[in-house]
C-alpha positions in Angstrom: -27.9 211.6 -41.9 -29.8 210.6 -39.3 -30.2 211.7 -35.4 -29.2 208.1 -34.5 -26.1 208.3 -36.6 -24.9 211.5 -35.3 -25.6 210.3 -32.3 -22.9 207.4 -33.0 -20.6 209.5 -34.8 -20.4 211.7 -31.9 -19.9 209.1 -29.2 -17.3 207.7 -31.8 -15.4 210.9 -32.3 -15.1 211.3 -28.2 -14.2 208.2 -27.6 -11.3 208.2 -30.4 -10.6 212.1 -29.5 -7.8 211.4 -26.2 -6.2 208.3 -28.4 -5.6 211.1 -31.2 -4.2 213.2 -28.6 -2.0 211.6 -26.6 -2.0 208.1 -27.9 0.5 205.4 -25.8 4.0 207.3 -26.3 6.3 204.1 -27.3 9.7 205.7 -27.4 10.7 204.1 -30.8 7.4 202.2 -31.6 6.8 199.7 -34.0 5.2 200.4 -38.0 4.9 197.0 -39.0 5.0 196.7 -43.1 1.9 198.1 -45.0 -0.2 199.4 -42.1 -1.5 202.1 -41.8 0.1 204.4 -39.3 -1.8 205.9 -36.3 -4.8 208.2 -35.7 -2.5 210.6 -33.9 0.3 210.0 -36.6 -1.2 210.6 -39.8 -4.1 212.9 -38.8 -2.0 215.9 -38.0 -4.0 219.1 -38.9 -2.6 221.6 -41.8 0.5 223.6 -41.5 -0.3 226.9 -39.7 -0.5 229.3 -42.3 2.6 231.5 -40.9 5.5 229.9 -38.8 8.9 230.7 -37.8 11.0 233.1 -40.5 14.2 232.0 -38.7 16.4 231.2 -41.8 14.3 232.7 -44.4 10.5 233.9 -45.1 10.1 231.5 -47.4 10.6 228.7 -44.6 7.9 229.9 -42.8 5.1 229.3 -45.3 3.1 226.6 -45.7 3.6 223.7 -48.6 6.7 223.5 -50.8 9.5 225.6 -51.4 12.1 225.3 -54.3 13.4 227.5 -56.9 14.3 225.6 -59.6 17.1 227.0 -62.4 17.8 226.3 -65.9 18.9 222.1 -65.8 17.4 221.5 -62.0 15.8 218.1 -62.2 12.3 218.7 -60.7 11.7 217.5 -57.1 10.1 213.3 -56.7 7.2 213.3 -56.6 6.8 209.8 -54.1 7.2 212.3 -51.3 4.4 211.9 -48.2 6.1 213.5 -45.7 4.5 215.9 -43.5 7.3 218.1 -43.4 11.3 217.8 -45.2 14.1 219.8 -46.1 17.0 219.1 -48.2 19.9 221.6 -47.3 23.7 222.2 -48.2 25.6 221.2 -44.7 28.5 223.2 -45.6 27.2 226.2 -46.7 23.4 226.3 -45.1 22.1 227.0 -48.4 18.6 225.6 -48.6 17.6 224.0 -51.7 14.3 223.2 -50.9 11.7 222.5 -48.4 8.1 221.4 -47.1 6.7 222.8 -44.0 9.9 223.2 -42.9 9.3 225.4 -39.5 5.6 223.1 -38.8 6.4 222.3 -35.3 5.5 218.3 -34.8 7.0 215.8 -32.6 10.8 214.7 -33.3 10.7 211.2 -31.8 14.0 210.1 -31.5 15.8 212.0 -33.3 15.7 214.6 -30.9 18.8 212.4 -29.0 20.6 214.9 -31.8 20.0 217.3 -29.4 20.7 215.3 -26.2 23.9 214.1 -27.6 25.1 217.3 -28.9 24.6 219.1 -25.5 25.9 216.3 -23.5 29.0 214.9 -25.6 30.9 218.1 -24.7 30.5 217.1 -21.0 31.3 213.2 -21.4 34.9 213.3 -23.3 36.2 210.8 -21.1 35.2 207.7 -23.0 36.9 205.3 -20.6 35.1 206.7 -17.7 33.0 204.1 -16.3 29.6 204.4 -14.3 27.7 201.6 -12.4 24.0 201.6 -12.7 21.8 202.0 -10.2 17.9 201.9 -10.0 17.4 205.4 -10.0 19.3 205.4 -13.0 16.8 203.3 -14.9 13.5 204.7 -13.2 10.9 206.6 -15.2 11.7 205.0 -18.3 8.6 205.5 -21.0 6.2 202.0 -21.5 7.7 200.8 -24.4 10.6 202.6 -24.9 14.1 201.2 -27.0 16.3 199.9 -25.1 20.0 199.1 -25.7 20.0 196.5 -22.8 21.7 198.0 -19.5 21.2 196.6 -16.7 21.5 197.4 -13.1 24.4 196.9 -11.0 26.5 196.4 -14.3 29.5 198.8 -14.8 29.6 200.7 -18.5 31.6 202.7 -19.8 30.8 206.7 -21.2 31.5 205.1 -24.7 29.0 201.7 -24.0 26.9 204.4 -23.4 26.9 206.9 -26.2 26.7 203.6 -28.7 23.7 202.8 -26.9 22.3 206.1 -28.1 22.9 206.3 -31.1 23.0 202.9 -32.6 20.0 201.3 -31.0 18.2 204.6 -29.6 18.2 203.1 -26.2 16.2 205.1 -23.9 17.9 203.2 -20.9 21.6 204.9 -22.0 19.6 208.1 -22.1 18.7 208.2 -18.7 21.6 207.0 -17.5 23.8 209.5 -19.0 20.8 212.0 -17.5 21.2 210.8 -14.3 25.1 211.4 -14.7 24.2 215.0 -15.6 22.2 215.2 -12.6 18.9 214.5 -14.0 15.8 214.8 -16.1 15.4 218.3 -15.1 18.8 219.6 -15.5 19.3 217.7 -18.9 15.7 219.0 -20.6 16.9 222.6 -19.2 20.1 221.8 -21.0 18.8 221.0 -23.9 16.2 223.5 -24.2 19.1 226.0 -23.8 21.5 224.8 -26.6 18.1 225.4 -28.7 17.9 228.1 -28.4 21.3 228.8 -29.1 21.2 227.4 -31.8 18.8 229.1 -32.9 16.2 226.1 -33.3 13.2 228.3 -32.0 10.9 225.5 -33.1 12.2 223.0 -30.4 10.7 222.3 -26.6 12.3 219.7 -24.8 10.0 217.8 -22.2 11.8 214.2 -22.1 15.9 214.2 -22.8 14.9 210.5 -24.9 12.4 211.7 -27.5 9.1 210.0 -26.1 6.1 211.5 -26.3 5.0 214.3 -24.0 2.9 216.7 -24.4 4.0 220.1 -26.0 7.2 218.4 -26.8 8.1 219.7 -30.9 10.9 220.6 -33.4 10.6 220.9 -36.8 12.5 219.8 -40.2 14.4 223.1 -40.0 15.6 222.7 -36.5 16.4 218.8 -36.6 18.5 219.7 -39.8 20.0 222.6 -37.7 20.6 220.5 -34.6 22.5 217.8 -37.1 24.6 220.6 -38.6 25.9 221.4 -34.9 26.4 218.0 -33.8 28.0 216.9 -36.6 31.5 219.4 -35.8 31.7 217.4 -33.0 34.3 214.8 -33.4 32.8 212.1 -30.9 29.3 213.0 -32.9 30.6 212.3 -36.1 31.7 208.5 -35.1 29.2 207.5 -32.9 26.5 208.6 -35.4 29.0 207.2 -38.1 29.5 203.5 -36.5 27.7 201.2 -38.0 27.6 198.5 -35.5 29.7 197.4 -32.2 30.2 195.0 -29.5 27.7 196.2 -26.2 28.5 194.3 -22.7 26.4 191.9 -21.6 26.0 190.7 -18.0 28.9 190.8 -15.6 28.6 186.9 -14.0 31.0 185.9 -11.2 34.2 184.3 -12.2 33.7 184.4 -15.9 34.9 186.9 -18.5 32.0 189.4 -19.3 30.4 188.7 -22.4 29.9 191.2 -25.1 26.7 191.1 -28.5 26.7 193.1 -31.4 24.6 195.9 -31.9 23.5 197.2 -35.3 22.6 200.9 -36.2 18.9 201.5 -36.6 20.0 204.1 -39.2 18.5 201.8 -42.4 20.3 203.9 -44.9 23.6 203.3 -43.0 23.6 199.7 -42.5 20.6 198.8 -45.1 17.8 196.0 -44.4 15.5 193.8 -46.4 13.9 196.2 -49.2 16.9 199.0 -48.9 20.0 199.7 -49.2 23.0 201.5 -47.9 22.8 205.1 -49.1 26.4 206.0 -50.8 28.0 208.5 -48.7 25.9 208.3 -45.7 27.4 209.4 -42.8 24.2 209.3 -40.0 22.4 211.1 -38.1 19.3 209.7 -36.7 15.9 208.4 -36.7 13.2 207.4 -34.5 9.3 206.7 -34.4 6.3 207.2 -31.8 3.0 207.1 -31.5 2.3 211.0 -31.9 5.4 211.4 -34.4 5.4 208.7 -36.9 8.6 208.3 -38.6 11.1 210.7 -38.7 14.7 211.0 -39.9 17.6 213.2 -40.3 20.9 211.7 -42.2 23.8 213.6 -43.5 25.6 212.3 -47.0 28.4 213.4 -49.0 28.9 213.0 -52.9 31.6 214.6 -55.4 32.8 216.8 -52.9 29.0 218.1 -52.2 27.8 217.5 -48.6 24.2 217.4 -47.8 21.8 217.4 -44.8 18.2 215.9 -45.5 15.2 215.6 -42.8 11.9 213.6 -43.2 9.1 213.9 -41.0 6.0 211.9 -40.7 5.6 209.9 -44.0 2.0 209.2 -44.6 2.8 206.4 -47.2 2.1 202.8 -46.8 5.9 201.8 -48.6 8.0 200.3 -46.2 10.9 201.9 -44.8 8.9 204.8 -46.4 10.7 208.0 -44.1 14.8 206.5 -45.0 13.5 205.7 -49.0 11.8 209.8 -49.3 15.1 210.5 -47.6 17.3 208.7 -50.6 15.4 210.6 -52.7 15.5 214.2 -51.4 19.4 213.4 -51.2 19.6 212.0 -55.1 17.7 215.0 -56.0 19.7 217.5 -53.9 23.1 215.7 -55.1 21.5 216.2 -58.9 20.1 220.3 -57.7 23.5 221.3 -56.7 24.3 224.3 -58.3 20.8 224.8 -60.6 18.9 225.6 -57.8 17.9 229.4 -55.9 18.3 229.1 -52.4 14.9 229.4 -50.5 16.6 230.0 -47.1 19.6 229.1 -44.9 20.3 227.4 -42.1 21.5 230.1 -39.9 24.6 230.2 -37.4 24.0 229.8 -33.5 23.6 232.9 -31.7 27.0 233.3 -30.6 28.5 232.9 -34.0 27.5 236.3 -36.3 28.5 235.6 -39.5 30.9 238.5 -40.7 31.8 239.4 -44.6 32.5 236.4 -47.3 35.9 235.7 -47.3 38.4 236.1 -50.3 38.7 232.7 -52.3 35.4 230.5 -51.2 34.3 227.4 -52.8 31.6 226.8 -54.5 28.3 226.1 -52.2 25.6 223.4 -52.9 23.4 226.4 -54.8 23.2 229.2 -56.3 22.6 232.4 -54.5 19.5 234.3 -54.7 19.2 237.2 -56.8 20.9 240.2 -55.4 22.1 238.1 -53.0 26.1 237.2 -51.5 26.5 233.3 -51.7 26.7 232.2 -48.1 30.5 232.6 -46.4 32.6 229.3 -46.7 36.1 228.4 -47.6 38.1 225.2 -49.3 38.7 222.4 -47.7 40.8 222.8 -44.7 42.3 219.7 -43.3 42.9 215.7 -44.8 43.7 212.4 -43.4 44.3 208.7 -44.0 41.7 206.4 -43.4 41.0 205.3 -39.6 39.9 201.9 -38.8 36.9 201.8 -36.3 36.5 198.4 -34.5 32.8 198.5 -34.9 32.3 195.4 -36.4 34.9 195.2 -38.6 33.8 198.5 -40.9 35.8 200.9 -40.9 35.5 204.8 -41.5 36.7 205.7 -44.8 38.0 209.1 -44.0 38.7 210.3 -40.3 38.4 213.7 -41.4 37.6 213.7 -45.0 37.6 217.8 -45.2 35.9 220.8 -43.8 34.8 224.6 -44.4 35.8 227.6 -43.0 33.4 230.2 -42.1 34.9 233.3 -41.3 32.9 234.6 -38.1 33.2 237.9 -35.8 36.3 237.1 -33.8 35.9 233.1 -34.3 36.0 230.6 -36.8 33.3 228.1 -37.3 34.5 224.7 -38.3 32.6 222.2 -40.1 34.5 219.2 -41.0 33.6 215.6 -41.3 33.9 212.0 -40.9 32.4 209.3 -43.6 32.0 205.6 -43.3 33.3 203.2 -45.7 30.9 202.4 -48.8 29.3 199.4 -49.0 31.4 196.3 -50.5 33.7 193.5 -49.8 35.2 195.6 -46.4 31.6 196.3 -45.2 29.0 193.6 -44.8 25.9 193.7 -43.0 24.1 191.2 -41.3 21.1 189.2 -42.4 20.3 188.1 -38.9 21.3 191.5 -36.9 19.5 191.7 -33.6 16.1 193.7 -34.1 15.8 197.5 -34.8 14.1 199.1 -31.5 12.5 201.2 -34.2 10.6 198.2 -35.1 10.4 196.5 -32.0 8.5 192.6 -31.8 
């Protein structure tokens, strides 16, 4: 090579080094269909060769991690993502992973975490709050938004729906500023990490957008989900697959209302994919710096499983929720013929005691020498709930749950599922736009 074409290759690399960076932070940005995504997205270095242990060793090495048994289909092989796990939610048997503790930026789907600190402190869903500028101020250059305006009165449910159907940034930081602010929020949430024992997390915006130093990991979105998901309010909001938001209050006329849709494609489906049978949530969401990413909870035959894609590097459309299908159909088909290659540990409050007398089986087998992980039989049943979201209803209000036995407590995992696709659930061809894949 020549000295002139060093010369350009280095003023080239310095000039694209700050973009690769810290590229513009778009809370929920745009990946329009068969490009390629971003300098900063799909140029991530390798996987440190030793990360976090925290649910296994084998979590914390680099590449893929599965031990297959006799009948185990073998893993897809149209898998791009930089890092994914598949995981039993009931049990917290891992059935296999990729990268799973490689600490990268979460996007949007760190509003897992937001919503399970915050819900607890927001059961009022009546309560009403009237916006103000502050509420509104600091929000990210193009960042989702659900729609809120100021001066307008919404309600704590308006707002959660805002969250978690269109990842609106603006019902973010309005439910911040009703916690008292960024600060307090992003300590918050930085606190139920590490209670939960999601070591990989840092928290620098309550939203998701891009900062610097902000991170999580497959293993601790997964781990976040788990948690939120035993939260009854969690469970529906991430569950609902579209709603009626207000509009504008005018003077003298009745306030007007338009529908939102989930941005969670395997819930509601889009052009090119379908609903995912048994899909029950969580959430995605897509920067700059983090690419796609997606975590989505899914039950089948009794089996109920967690799965988390980061950062697909493939050109498919709708590539993150379509390696997401496919980790679940493989983990659905794994159940049972697989080795656990880690868990998905309890929070720090909760120590696990001794497996319990009469336990169900888990979503794997247990390692060798190994107790299978604690759980019990299903513990409670309902009739089917109607949620006025659109007209879809949730199939089963609480379709089940496991016990595990803990020192002194019990820790509850039960669940809510939507209504399969069909005649009672239709989506709509004209929906407003995803903020995932804003104009």
């Amino acid at each position: 090579m020549s000295a002139s074409n060093r010369t350009a290759g280095a003023v080239a690399a310095a000039l694209l080094l700050p973009l690769a960076i810290a590229g513009p932070a778009h809370a929920d940005e745009p990946v329009k269909p068969g490009a390629t995504p971003s300098a900063s997205a799909s140029t991530h270095p390798a996987p440190p060769p030793n990360m976090s242990s925290v649910g296994g060793t084998l979590l914390g090495l680099p590449g893929t991690q599965v031990k297959l048994g006799a009948g185990a289909p073998v893993l897809p092989k149209e898998l791009s993502g930089k890092a994914w796990i598949v995981a039993d939610a009931e049990s917290g048997a891992v059935l296999a992973s990729h990268n799973a503790h490689w600490r990268l930026a979460p996007a949007s789907t760190l509003k897992m975490l937001f919503a399970d600190t915050l819900l607890p402190k927001f059961t009022d869903k009546k309560q009403t709050h009237l916006v103000t500028a502050r509420d509104l101020a600091g929000l990210g250059e193009g960042s989702s938004l659900v729609g809120i305006k100021e001066k307008q009165t919404y309600t704590v449910r308006d707002l959660w729906l805002g969250v978690f159907l269109r990842s609106g940034n603006d019902a973010v930081r309005v439910l911040t500023e009703m916690n008292q602010g960024v600060a307090k929020t992003v300590a918050e949430m930085n606190a139920r990490a590490a209670e939960l024992q999601a070591l990989d997390t840092h928290v620098k915006s309550p939203d998701g957008y891009d900062a610097p130093g902000q991170v999580s990991s497959a293993y601790d979105l997964t781990l976040i989900a788990r948690s939120g998901m035993q939260k009854d309010a969690f469970r529906e909001y991430a569950a609902t697959p579209r709603a009626a938001f207000p509009g504008e209050a005018k003077p003298g006329k009745k306030r007007e209302t338009f529908e939102i849709q989930n941005t969670n494609r395997l819930l509601t489906g889009d052009f090119g994919i379908a609903p995912y049978q048994g899909i029950a949530g969580v959430k995605n969401g897509n920067t700059t710096h983090a690419g796609a990413t997606f975590t989505g909870v899914a039950e089948r035959n009794g089996r109920v499983l967690l799965v988390t894609v980061m950062n697909p590097s493939s050109k498919e459309q709708h590539a993150v929720y379509k390696e997401a299908a496919r980790l679940l159909d493989w983990g659905f088909a794994a159940s049972g013929k697989v080795t656990p290659v880690g868990e998905l540990v309890a929070p720090r409050s909760v120590v696990p005691s001794a497996r319990p007398v009469g336990g169900t089986e888990s979503g794997a087998a247990p390692a060798p020498g190994e107790e299978r992980p604690a759980t019990g039989g299903p513990a409670v049943a309902s009739a089917a709930k109607e949620e006025g979201s659109g007209g879809v209803g949730i199939a089963l209000a609480v379709a089940g749950g496991v016990l595990v036995l803990v020192a002194g407590a019990v820790f509850l995992v039960n669940r809510r599922w939507p209504a399969g696709a069909g005649p009672g659930r239709r989506r709509s061809r004209t929906a407003a736009p995803d903020p995932d894949v804003n104009p």
